[in-house]
N, C-alpha and C positions, 0 to 999 in steps of 0.2 A: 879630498880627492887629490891624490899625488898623479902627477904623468910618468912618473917611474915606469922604465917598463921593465917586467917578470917574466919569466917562462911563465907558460899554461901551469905544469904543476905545482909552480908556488900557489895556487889559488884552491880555497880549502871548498868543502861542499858548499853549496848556500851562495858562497862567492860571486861577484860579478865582475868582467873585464870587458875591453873593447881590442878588440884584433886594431895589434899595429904592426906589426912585419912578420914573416916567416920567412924562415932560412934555409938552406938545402938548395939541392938539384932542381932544375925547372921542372922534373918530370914530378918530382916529389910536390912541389911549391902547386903544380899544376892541378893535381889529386888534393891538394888541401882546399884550393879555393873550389873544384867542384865536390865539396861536403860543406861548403859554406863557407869558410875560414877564410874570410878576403878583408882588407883594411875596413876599417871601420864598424865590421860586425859585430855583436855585442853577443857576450858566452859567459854561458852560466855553468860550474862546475856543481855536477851535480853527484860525482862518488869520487873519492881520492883516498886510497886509503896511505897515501905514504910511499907502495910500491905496489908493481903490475901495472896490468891496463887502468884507465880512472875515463870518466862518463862524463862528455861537455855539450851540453844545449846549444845549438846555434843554428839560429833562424827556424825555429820549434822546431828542429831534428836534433835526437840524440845520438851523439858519436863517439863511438869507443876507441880509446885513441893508445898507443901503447908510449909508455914513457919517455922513449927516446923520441919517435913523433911528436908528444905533447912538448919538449923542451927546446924544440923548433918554434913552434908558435909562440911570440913575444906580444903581451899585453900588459894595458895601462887597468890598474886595479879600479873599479868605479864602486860606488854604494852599494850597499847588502844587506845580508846577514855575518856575523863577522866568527861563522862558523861551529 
């Protein structure tokens, strides 16, 4: 387990990560943590295809997230499936 941190879409389906920062506008930063996305929370990427929207699990809600949002969200890669 590296603490590297990645953008959300580096992380393939199956993937697990822990939210460490998000970046942006407070208004934006503000809409991420009410869907969950707040330090510490643990996101499972569950559809990525490469390009488009991709599907992250957090805090058993799933969130459709569009790529340039998703590349906002910076997390540390944790244990898994390794896609």
């Amino acid at each position: 387990m590296s603490d590297e941190w990645i953008p959300l879409t580096a992380l393939g389906p199956g993937q697990l990560g822990v939210v460490r920062q998000l970046s942006g506008g407070r208004g934006f930063v503000a809409r991420l943590a009410s869907l969950g996305f707040t330090p510490g929370a643990a996101v499972q990427m569950l559809q990525n295809f490469g390009r488009g929207p991709l599907i992250a699990l957090v805090r058993d809600t799933r969130v459709a997230l569009g790529r340039g949002e998703a590349m906002k969200i910076w997390v540390s890669r944790q244990g898994g499936s390794d896609g």
